[in-house]
C-alpha positions as CSV (number, residue, x, y, z in Angstrom):
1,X,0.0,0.0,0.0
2,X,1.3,3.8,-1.0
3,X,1.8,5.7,1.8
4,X,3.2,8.7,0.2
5,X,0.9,10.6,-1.5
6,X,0.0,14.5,-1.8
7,X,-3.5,13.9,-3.9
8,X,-6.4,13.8,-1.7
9,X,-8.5,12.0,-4.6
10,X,-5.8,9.2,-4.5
11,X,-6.1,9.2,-1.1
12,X,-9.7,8.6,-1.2
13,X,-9.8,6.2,-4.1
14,X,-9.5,3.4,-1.6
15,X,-13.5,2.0,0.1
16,X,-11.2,1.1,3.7
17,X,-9.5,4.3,3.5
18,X,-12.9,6.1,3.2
19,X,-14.3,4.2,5.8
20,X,-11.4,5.2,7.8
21,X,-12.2,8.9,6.9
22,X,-15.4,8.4,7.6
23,X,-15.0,7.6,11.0
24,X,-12.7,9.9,11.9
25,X,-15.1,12.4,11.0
26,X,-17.5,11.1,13.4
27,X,-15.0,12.0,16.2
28,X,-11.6,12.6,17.3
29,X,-10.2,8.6,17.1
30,X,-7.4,6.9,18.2
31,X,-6.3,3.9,15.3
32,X,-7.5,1.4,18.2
33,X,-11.1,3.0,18.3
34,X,-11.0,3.4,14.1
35,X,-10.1,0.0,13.6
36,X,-12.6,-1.1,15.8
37,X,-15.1,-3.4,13.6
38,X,-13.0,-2.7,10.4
39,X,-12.3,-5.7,8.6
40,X,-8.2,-5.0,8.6
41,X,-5.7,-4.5,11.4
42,X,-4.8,-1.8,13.2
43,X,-1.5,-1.3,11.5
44,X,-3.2,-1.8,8.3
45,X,-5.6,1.2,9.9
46,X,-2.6,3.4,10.6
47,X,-1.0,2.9,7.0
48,X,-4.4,4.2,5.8
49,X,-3.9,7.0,8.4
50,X,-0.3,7.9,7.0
51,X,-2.2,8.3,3.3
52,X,-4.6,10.6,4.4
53,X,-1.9,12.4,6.3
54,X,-0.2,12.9,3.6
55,X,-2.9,13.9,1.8
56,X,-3.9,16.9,4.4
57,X,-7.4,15.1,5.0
58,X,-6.7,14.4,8.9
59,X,-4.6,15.8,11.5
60,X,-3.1,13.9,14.2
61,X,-2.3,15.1,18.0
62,X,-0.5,13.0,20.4
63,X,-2.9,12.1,23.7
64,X,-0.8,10.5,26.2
65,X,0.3,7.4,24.6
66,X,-2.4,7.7,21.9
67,X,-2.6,9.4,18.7
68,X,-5.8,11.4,18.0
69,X,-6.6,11.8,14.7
70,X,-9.6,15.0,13.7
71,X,-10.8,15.9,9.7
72,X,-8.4,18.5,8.5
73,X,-11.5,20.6,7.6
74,X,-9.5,22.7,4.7
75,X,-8.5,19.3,3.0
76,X,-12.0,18.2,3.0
77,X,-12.8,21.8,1.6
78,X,-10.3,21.4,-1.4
79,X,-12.1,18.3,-2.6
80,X,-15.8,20.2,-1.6
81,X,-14.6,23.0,-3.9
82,X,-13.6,20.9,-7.1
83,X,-16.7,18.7,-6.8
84,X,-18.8,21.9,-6.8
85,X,-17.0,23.1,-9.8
86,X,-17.8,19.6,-11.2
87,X,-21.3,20.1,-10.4
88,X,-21.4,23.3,-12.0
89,X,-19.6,22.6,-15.7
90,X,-22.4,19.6,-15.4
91,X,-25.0,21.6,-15.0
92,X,-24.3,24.1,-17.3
93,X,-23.5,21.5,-20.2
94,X,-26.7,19.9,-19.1
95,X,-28.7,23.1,-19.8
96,X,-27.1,23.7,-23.4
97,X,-27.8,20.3,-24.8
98,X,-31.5,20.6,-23.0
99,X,-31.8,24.1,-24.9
100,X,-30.5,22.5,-28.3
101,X,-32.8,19.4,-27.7
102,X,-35.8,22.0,-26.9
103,X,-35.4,24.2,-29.7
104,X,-34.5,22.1,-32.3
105,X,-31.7,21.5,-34.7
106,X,-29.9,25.1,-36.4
107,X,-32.0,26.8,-38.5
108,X,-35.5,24.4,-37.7
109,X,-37.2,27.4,-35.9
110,X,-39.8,29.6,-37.9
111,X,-38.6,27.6,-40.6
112,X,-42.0,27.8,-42.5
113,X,-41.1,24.7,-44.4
């Protein structure tokens, strides 16, 4: 498994590493509570963690002899911000083949013919 990536869509491309994510966005984790009821080990957990790491998605604060790992909300905004612009070159795509499909091919309009 990587463990050295910078690109949070990477990071995410993995289901176990999303679930990971996901969890960690629930609440502030330690890998022991994360990997709780996750089908992989805890070390396995915390080579997931060093990939979202990497990727700015968590952050990680030492708590006692656990590490606590929170959403690093900025990451999660980078990816929010290109899915919206996504979103919006889909929408507006959508719109001009819906105008084109509702008006009717070039030069069909008021076409007495």
């Amino acid at each position: 498994m990587p463990t050295s990536t910078a690109d949070p869509w990477h990071a995410l491309s993995d289901p176990t590493r999303r679930r990971v994510l996901a969890r960690v966005a629930q609440a502030p984790s330690s890998v022991t509570e994360i990997a709780r009821g996750l089908p992989v080990s805890r070390p396995a957990v915390s080579q997931h963690l060093r990939v979202l790491l990497d990727a700015r998605l968590v952050y990680v604060r030492r708590e006692g002899r656990e590490h606590v790992y929170r959403p690093r909300p900025e990451g999660l905004e980078q990816l929010r911000q290109e899915l919206e612009t996504f979103w919006a070159q889909t929408l507006t795509h959508l719109k001009t083949v819906a105008e084109q499909t509702y008006l009717g091919p070039p030069g069909s309009q008021g076409d007495p013919t």
